[in-house]
N, CA, C and O atoms as a GROMACS GRO file, in nm:
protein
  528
    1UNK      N    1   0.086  -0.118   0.000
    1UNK     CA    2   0.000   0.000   0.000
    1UNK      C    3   0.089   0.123   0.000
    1UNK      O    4   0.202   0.109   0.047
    2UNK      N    5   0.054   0.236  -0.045
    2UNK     CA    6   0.146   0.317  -0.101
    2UNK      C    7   0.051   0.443  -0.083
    2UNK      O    8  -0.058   0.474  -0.129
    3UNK      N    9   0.194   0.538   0.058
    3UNK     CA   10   0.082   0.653   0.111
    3UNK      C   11   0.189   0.760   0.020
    3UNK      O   12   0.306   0.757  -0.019
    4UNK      N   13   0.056   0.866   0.014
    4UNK     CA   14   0.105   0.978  -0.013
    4UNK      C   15   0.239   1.065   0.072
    4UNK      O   16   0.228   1.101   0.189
    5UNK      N   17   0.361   1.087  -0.009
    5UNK     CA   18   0.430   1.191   0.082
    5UNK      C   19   0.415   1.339   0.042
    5UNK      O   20   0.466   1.364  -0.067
    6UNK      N   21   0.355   1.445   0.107
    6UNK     CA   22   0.317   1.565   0.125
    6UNK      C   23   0.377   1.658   0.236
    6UNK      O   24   0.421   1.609   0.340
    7UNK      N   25   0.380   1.811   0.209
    7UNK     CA   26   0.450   1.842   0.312
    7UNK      C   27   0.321   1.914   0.330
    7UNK      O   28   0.240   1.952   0.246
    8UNK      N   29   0.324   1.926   0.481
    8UNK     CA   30   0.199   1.977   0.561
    8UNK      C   31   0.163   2.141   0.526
    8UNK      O   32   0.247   2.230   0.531
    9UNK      N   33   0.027   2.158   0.491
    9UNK     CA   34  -0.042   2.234   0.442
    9UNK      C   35  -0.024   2.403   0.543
    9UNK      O   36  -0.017   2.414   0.666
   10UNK      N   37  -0.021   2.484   0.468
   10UNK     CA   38  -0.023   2.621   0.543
   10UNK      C   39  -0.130   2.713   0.547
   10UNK      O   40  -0.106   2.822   0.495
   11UNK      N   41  -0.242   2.697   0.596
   11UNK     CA   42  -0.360   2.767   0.531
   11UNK      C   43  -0.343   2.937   0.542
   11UNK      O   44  -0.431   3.015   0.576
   12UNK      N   45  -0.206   2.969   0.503
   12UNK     CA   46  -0.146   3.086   0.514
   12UNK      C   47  -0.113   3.148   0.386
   12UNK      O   48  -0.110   3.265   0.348
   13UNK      N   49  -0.085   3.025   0.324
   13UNK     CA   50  -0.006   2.969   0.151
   13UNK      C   51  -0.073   2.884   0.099
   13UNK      O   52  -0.061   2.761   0.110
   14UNK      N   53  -0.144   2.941   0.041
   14UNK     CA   54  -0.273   2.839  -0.066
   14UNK      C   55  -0.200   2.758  -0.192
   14UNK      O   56  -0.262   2.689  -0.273
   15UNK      N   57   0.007   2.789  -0.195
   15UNK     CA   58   0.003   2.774  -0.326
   15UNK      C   59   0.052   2.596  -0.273
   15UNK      O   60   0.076   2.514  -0.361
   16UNK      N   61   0.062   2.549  -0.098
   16UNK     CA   62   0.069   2.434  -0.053
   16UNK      C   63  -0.014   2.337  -0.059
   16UNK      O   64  -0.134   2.354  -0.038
   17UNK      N   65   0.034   2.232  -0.086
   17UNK     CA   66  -0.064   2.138  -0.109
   17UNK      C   67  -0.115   2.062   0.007
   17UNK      O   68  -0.034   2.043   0.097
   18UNK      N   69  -0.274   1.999   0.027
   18UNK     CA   70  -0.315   1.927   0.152
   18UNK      C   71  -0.278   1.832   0.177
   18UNK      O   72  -0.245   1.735   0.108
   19UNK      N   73  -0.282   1.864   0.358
   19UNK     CA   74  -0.206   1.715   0.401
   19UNK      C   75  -0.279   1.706   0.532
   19UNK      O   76  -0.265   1.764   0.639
   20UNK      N   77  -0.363   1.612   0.488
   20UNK     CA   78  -0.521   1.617   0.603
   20UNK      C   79  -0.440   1.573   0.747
   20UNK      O   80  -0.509   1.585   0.848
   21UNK      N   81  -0.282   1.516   0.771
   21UNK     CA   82  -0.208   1.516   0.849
   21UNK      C   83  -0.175   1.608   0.974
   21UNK      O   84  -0.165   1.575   1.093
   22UNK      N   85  -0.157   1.747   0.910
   22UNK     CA   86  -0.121   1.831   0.966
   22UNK      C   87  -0.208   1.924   1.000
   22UNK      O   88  -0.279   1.982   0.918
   23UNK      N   89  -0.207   1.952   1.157
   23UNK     CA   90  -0.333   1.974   1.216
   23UNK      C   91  -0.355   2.122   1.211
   23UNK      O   92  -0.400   2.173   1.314
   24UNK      N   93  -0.329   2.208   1.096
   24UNK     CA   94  -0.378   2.303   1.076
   24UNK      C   95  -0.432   2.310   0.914
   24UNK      O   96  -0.468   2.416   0.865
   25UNK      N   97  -0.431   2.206   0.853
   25UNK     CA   98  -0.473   2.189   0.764
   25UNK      C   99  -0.647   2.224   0.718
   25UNK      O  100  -0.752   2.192   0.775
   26UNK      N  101  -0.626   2.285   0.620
   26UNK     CA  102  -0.828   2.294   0.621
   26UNK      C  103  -0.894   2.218   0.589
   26UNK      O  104  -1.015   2.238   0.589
   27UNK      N  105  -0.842   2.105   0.549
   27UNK     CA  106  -0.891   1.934   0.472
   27UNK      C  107  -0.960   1.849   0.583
   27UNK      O  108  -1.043   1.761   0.563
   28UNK      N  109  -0.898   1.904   0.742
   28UNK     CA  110  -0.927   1.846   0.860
   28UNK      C  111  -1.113   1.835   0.878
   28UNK      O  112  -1.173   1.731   0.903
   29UNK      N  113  -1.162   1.940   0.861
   29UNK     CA  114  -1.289   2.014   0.882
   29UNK      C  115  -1.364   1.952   0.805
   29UNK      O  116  -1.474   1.912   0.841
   30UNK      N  117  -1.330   1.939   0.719
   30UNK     CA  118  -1.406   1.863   0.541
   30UNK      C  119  -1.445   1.723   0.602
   30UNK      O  120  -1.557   1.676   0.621
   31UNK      N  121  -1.291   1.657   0.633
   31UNK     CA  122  -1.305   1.536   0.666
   31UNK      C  123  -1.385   1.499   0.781
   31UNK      O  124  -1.425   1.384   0.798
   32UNK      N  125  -1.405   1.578   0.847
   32UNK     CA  126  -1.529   1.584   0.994
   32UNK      C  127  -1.633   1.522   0.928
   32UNK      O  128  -1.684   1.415   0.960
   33UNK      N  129  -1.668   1.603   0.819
   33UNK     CA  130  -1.804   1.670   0.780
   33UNK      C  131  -1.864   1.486   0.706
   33UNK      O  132  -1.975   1.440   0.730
   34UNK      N  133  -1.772   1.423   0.632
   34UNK     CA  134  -1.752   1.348   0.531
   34UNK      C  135  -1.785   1.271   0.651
   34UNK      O  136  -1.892   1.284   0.711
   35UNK      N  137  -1.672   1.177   0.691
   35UNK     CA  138  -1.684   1.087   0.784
   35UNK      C  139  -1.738   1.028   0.908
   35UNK      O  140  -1.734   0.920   0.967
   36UNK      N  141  -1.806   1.180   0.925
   36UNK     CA  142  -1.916   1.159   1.025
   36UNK      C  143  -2.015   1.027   1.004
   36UNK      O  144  -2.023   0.969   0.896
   37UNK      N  145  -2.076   0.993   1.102
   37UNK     CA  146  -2.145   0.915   1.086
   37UNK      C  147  -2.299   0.939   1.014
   37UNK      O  148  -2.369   0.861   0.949
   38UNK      N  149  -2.323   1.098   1.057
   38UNK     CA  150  -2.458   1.109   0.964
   38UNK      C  151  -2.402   1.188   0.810
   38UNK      O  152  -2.483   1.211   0.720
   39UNK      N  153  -2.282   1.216   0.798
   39UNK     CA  154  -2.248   1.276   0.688
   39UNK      C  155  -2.264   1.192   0.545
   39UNK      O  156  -2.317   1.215   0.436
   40UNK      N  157  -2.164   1.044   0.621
   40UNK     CA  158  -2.169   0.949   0.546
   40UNK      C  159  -2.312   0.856   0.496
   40UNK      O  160  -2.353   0.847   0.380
   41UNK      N  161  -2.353   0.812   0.578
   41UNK     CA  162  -2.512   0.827   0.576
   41UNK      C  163  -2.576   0.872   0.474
   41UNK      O  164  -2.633   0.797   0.395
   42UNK      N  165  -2.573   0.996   0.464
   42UNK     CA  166  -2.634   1.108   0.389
   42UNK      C  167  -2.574   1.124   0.261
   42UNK      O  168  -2.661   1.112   0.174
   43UNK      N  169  -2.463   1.146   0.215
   43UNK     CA  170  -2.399   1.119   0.095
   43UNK      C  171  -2.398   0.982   0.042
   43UNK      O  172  -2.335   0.974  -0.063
   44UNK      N  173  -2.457   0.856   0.088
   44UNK     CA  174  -2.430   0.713   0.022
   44UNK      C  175  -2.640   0.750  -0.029
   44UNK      O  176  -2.683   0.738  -0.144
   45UNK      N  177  -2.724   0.793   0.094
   45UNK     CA  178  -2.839   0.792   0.070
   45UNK      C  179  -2.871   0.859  -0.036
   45UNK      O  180  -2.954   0.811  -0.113
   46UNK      N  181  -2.816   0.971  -0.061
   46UNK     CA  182  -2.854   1.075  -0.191
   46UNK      C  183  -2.724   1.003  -0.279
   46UNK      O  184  -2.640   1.092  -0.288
   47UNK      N  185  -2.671   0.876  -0.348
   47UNK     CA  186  -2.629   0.819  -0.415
   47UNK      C  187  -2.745   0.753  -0.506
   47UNK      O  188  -2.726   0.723  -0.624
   48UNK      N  189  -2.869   0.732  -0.437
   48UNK     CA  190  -2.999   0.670  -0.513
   48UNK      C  191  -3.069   0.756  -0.540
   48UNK      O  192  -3.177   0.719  -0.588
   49UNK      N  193  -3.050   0.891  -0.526
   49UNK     CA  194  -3.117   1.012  -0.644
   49UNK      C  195  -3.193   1.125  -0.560
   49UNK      O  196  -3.242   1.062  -0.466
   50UNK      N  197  -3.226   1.250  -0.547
   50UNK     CA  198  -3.273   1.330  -0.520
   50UNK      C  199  -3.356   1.335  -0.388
   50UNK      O  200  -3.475   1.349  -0.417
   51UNK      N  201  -3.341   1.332  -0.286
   51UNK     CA  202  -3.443   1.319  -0.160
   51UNK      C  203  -3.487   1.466  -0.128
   51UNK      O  204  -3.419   1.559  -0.173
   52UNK      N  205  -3.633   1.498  -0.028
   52UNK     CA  206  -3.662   1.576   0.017
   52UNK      C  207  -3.568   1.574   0.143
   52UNK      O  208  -3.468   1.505   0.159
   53UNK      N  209  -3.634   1.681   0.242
   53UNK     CA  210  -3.599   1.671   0.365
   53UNK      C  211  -3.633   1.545   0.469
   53UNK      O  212  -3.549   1.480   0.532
   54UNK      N  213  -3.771   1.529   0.470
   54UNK     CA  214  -3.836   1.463   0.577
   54UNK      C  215  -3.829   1.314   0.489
   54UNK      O  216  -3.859   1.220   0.562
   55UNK      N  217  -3.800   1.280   0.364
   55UNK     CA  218  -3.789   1.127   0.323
   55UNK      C  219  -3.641   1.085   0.384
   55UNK      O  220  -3.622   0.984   0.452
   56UNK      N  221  -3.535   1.186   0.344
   56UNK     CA  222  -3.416   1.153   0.361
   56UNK      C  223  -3.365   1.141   0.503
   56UNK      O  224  -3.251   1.099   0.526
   57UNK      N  225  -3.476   1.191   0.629
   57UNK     CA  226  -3.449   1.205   0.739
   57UNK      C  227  -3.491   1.031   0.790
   57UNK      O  228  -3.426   0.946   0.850
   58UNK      N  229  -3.625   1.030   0.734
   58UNK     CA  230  -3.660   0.848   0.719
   58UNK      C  231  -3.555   0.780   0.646
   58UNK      O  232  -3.538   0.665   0.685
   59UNK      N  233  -3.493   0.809   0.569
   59UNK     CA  234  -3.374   0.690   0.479
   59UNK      C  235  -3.247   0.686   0.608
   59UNK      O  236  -3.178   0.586   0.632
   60UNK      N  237  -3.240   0.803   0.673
   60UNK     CA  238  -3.110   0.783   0.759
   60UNK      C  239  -3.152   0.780   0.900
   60UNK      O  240  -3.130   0.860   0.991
   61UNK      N  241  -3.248   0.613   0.892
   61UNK     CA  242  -3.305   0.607   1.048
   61UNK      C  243  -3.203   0.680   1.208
   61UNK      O  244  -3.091   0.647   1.247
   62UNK      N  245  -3.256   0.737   1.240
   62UNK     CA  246  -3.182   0.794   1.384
   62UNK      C  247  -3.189   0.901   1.383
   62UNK      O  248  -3.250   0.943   1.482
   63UNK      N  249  -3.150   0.984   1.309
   63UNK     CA  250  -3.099   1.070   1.297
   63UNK      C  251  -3.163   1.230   1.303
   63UNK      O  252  -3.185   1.290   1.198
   64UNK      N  253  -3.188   1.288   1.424
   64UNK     CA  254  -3.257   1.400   1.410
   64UNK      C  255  -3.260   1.483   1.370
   64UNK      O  256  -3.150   1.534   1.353
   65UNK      N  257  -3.342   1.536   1.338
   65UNK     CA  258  -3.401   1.668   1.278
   65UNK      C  259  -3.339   1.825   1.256
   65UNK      O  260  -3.360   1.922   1.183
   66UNK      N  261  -3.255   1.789   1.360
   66UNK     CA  262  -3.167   1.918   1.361
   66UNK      C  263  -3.028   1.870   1.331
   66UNK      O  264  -2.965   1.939   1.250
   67UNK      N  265  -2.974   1.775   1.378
   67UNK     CA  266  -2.874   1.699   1.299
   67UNK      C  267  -2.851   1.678   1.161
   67UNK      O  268  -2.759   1.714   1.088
   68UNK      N  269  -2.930   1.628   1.145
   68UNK     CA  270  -2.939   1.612   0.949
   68UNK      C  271  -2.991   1.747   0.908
   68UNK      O  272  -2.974   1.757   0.787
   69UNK      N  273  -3.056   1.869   0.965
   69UNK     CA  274  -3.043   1.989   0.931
   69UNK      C  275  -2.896   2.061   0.899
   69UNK      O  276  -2.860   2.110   0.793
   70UNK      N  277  -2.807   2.051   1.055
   70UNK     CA  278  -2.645   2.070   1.063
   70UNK      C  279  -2.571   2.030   0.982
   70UNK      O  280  -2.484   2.111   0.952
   71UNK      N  281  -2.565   1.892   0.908
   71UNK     CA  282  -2.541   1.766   0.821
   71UNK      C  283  -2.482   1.830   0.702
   71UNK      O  284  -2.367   1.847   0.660
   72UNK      N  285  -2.663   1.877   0.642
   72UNK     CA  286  -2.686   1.906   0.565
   72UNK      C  287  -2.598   2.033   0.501
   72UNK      O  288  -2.522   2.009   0.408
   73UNK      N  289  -2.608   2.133   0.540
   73UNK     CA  290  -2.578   2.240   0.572
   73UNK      C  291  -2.417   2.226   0.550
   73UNK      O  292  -2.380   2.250   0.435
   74UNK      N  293  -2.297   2.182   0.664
   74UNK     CA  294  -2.242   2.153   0.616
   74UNK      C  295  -2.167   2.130   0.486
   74UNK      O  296  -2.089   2.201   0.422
   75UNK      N  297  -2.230   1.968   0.462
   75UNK     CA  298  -2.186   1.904   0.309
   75UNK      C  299  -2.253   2.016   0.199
   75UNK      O  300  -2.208   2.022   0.084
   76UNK      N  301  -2.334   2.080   0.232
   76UNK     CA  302  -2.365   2.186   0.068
   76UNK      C  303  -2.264   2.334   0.075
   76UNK      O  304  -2.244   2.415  -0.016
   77UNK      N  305  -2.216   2.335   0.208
   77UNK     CA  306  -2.123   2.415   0.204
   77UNK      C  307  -1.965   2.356   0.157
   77UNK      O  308  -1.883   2.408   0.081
   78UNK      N  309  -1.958   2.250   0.221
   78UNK     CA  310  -1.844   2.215   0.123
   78UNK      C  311  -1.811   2.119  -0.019
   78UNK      O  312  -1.723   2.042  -0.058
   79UNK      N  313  -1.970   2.192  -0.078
   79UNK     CA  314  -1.971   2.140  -0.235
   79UNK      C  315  -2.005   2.021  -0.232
   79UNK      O  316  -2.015   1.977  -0.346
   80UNK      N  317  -2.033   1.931  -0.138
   80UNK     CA  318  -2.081   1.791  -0.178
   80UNK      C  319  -2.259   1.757  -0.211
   80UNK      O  320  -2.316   1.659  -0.260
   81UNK      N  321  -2.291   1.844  -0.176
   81UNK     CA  322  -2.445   1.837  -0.223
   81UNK      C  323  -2.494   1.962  -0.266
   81UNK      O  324  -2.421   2.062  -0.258
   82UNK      N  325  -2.612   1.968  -0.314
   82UNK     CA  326  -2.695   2.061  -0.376
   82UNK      C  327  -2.856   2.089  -0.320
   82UNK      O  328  -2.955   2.017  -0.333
   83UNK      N  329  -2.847   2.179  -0.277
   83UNK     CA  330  -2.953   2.222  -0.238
   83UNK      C  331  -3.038   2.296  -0.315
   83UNK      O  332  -2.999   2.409  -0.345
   84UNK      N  333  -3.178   2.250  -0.366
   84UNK     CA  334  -3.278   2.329  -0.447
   84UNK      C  335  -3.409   2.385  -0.410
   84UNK      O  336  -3.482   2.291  -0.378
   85UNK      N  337  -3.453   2.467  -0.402
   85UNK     CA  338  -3.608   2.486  -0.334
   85UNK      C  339  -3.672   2.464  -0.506
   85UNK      O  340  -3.610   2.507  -0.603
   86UNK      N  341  -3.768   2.410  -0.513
   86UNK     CA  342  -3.859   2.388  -0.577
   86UNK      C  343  -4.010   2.426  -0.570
   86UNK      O  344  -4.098   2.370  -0.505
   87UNK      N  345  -4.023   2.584  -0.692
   87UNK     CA  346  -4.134   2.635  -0.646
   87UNK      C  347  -4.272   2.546  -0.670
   87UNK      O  348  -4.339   2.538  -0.773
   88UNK      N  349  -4.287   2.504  -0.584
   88UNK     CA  350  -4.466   2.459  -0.565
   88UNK      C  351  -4.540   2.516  -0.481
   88UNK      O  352  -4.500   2.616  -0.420
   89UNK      N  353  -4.637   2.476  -0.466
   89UNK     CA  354  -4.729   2.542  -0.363
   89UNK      C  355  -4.706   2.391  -0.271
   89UNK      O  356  -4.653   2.291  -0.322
   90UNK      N  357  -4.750   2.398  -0.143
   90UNK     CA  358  -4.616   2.460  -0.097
   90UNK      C  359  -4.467   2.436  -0.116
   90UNK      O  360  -4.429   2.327  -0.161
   91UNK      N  361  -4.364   2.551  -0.079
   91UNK     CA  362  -4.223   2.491  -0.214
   91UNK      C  363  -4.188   2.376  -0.107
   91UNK      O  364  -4.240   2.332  -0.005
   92UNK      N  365  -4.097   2.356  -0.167
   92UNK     CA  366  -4.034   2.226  -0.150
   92UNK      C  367  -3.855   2.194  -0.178
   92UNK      O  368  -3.781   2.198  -0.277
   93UNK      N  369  -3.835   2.160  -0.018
   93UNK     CA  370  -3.616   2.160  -0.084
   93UNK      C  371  -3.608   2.033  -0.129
   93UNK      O  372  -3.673   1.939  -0.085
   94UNK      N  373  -3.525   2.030  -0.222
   94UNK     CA  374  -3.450   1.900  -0.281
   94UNK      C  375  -3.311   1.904  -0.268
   94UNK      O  376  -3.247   2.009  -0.278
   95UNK      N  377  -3.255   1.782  -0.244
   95UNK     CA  378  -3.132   1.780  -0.170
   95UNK      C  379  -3.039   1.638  -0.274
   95UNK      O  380  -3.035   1.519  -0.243
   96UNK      N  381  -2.973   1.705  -0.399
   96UNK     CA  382  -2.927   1.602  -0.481
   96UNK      C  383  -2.764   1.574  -0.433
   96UNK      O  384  -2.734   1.644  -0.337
   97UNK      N  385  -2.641   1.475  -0.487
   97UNK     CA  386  -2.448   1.502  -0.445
   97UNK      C  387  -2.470   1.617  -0.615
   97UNK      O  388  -2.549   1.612  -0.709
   98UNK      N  389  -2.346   1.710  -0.578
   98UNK     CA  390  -2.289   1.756  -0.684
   98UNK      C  391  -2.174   1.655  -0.750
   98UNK      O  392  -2.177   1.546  -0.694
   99UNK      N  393  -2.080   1.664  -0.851
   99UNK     CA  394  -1.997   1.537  -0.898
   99UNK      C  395  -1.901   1.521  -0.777
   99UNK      O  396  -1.845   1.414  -0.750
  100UNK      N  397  -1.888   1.617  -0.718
  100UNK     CA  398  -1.717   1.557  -0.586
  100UNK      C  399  -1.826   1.505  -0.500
  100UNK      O  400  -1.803   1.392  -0.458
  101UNK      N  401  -1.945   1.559  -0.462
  101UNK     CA  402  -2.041   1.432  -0.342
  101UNK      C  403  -2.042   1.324  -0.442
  101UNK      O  404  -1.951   1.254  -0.395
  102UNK      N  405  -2.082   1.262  -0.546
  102UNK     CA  406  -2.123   1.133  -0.610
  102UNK      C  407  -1.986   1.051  -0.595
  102UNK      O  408  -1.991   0.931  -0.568
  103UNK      N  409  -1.804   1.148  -0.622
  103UNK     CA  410  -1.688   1.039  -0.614
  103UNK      C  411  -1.711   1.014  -0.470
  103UNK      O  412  -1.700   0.897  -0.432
  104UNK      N  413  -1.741   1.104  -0.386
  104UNK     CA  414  -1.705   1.066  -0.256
  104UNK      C  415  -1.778   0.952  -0.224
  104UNK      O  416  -1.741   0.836  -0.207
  105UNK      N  417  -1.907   1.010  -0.220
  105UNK     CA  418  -2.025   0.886  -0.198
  105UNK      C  419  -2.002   0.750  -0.263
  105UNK      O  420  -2.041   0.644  -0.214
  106UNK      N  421  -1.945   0.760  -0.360
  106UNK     CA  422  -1.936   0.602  -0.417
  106UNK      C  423  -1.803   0.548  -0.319
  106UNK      O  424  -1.792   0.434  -0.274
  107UNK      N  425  -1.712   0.654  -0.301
  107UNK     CA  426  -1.589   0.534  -0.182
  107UNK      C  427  -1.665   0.548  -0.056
  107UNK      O  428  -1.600   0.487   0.029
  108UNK      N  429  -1.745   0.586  -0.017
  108UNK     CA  430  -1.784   0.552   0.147
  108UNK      C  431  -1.887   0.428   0.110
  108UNK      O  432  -1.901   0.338   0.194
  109UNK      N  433  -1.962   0.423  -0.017
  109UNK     CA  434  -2.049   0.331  -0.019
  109UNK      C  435  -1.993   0.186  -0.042
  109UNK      O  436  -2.043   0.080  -0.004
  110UNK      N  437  -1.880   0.205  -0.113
  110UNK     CA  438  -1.781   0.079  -0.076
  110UNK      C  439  -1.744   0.060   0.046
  110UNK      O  440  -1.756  -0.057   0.082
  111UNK      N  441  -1.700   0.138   0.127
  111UNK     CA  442  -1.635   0.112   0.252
  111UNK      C  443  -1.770  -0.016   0.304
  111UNK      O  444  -1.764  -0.138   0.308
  112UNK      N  445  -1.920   0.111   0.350
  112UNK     CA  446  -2.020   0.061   0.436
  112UNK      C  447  -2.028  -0.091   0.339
  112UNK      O  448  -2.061  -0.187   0.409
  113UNK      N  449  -2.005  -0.122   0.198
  113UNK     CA  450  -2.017  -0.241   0.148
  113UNK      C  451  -1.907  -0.355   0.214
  113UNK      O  452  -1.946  -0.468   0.246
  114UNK      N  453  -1.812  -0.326   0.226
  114UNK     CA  454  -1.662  -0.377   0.325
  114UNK      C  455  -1.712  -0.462   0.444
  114UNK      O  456  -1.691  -0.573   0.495
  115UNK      N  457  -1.804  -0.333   0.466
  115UNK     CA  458  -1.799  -0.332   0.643
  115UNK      C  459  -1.923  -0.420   0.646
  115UNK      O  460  -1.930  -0.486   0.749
  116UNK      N  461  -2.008  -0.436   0.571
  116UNK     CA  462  -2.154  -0.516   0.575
  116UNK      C  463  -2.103  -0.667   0.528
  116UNK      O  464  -2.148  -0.772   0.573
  117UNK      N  465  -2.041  -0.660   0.466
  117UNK     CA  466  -1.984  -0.762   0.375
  117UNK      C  467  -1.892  -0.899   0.466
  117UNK      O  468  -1.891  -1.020   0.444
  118UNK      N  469  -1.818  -0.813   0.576
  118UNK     CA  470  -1.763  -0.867   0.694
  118UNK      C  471  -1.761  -0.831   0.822
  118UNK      O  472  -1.676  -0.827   0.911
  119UNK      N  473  -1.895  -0.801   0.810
  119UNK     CA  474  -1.967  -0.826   0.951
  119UNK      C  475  -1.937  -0.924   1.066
  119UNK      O  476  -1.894  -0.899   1.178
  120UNK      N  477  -1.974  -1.058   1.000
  120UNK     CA  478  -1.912  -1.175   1.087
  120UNK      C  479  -1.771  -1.208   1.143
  120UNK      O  480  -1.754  -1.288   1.235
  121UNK      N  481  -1.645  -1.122   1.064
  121UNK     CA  482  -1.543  -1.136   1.085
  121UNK      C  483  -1.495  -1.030   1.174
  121UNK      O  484  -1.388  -1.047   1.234
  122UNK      N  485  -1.549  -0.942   1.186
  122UNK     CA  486  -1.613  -0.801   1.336
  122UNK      C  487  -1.646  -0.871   1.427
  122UNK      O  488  -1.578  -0.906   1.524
  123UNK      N  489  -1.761  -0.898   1.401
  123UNK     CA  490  -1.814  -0.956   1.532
  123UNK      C  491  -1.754  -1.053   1.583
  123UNK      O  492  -1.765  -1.062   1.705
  124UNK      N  493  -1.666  -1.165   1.508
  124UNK     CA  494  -1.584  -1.254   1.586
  124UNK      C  495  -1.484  -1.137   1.658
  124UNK      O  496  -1.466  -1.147   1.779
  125UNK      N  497  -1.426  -1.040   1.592
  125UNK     CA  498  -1.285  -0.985   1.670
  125UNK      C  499  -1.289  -0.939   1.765
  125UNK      O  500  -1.211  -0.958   1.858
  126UNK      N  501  -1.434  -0.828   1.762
  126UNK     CA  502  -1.511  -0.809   1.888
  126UNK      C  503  -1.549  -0.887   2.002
  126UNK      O  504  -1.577  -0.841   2.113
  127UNK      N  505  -1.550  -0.970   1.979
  127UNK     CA  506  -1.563  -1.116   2.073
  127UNK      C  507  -1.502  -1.099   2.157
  127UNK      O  508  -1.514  -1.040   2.264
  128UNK      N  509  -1.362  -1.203   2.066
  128UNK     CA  510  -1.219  -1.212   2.127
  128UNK      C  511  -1.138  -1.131   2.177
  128UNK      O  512  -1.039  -1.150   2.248
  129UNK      N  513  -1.215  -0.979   2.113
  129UNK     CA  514  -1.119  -0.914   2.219
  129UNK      C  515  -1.155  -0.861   2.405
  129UNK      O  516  -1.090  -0.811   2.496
  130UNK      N  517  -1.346  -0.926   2.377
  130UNK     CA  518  -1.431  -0.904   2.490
  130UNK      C  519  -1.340  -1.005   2.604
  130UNK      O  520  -1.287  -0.971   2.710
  131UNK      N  521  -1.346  -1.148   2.533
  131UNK     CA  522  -1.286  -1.232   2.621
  131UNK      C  523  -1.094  -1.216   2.680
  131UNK      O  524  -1.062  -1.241   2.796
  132UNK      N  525  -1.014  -1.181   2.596
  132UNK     CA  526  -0.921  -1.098   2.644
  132UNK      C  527  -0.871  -1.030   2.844
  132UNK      O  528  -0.778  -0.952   2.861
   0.00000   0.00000   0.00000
């Protein structure tokens, strides 16, 4: 496996490149946003196409109302989704990924595929490390 070598980011000097490493990096914040547990969630869910508010709050059982408001908010601030009001009576937001939410969303939706996929081999490690 073969990591990136980068020298740590200066959010002083934009002409530096990111290095989600170095803890003044602005990549840090992004990656909050992404990896969260309702972030991720939310970017694999709007991978199957356009949700409202209150469907997409049902697609990402748990998750409250003001949370997936925060979420939301967030990821359309840092370009991963799209937010539309749609004039109807009454209007209506629609909440689609822009193309960097759809790359992202497709590697977290592999990951949660990983992670569903070897479940049983978790739950054994989890075990063994209970008995430990």
């Amino acid at each position: 496996m073969s990591m990136r070598h980068v020298q740590p980011a200066d959010s002083a000097d934009p002409t530096l490149e990111a290095d989600v490493f170095a803890k003044n990096c602005t990549s840090r914040p992004v990656l909050q946003n992404v990896a969260s547990r309702w972030g991720t969630l939310a970017l694999v869910a709007l991978r199957e196409g356009p949700y409202r508010f209150s469907a997409l709050r049902r697609r990402v059982d748990g998750v409250s109302e003001r949370m997936l408001s925060q979420t939301l908010q967030a990821l359309e601030r840092d370009g991963m989704i799209h937010r539309e009001v749609v004039q109807t009576i009454p209007p209506r937001v629609e909440y689609t990924l822009t193309d960097l939410g759809a790359r992202i969303a497709e590697h977290l939706e592999a990951l949660i595929i990983t992670l569903e996929t070897n479940l049983d081999t978790i739950t054994e490690a989890q075990a063994a490390y209970q008995r430990e």
